[in-house]
C-alpha positions in Angstrom: -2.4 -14.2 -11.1 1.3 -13.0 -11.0 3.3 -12.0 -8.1 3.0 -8.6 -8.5 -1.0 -8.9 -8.2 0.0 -10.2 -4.7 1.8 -7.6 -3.7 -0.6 -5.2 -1.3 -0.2 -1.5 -0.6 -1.7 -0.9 3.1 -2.2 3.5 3.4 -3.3 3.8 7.4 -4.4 7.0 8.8 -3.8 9.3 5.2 -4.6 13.0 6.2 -3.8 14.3 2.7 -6.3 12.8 -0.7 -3.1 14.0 -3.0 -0.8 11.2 -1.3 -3.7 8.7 -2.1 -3.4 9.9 -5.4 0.3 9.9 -5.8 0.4 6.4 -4.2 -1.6 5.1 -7.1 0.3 6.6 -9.6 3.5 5.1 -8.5 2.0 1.5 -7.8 0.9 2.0 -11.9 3.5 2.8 -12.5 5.5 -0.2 -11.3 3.2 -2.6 -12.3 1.4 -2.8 -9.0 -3.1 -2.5 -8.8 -4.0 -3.5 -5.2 -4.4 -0.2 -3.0 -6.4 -1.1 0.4 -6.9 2.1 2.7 -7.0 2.3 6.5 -9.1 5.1 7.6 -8.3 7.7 5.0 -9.7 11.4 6.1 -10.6 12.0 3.0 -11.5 10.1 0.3 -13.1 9.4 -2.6 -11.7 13.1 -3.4 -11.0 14.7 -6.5 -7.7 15.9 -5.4 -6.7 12.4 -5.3 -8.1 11.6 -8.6 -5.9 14.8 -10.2 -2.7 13.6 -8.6 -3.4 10.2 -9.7 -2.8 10.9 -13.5 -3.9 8.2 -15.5 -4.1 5.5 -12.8 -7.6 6.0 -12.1 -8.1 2.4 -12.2 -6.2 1.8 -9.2 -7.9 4.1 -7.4 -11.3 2.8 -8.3 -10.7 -0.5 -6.8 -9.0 0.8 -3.9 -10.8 -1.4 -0.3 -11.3 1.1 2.3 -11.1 -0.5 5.5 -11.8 0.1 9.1 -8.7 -1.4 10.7 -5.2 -2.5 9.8 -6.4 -6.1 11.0 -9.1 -5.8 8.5 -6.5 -4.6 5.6 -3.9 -7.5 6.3 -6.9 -10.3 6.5 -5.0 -12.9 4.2 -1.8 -11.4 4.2 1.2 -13.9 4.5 4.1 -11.7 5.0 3.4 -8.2 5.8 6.3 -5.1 6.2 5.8 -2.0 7.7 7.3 1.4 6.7 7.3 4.7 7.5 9.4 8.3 6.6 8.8 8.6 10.3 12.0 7.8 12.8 10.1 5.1 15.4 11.4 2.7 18.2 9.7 -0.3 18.1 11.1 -4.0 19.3 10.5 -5.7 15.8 12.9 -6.3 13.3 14.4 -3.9 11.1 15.7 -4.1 7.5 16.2 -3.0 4.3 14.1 -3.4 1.0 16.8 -5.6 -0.5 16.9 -8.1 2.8 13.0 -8.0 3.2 13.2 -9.3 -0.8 15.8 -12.1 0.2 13.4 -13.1 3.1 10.6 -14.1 0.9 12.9 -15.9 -1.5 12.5 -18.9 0.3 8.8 -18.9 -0.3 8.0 -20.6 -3.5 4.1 -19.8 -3.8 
């Protein structure tokens, strides 16, 4: 197993199959395969099968959850993001510093 095949990609709450889809084909496209979904509106769904292009694989093994708790279940380290502007009392930071933070983890 490498590190990237422990990297997970959490989706909660997608309204829109195409950003399923286009999720995928970035995760491909960096190297990354393990897609869990939270409650998706839609999906399995051909729209997100199109916009995936070629990364049909990661789609096909995407884990459709319930709830979040159920989609973290034997996470270690887990970081939240959103486009979305949202004041919350946890810790904010950068991709670079959330990289430096698991440095010290030697897994």
């Amino acid at each position: 197993m490498t590190l990237l095949d422990k990297v997970r990609f959490v989706l909660v709450g997608t309204t829109h199959p195409g950003n399923i889809g286009a999720s995928a084909r970035a995760m491909k496209t960096m190297g990354l395969s393990n897609l869990h979904l939270v409650s998706p509106k839609i999906y399995p769904s051909a729209e997100a099968t199109a916009r995936a292009s070629g990364a049909d694989d990661v789609l096909a093994k995407a884990v459709v959850h319930d709830t979040l708790q159920s989609a973290l279940t034997g996470c270690q380290h887990v970081f939240g993001m959103s486009a979305r502007l949202r004041h919350l009392a946890v810790p904010l930071m950068n991709p670079r510093e959330a990289v430096a933070s698991l440095e010290k983890y030697d897994d």
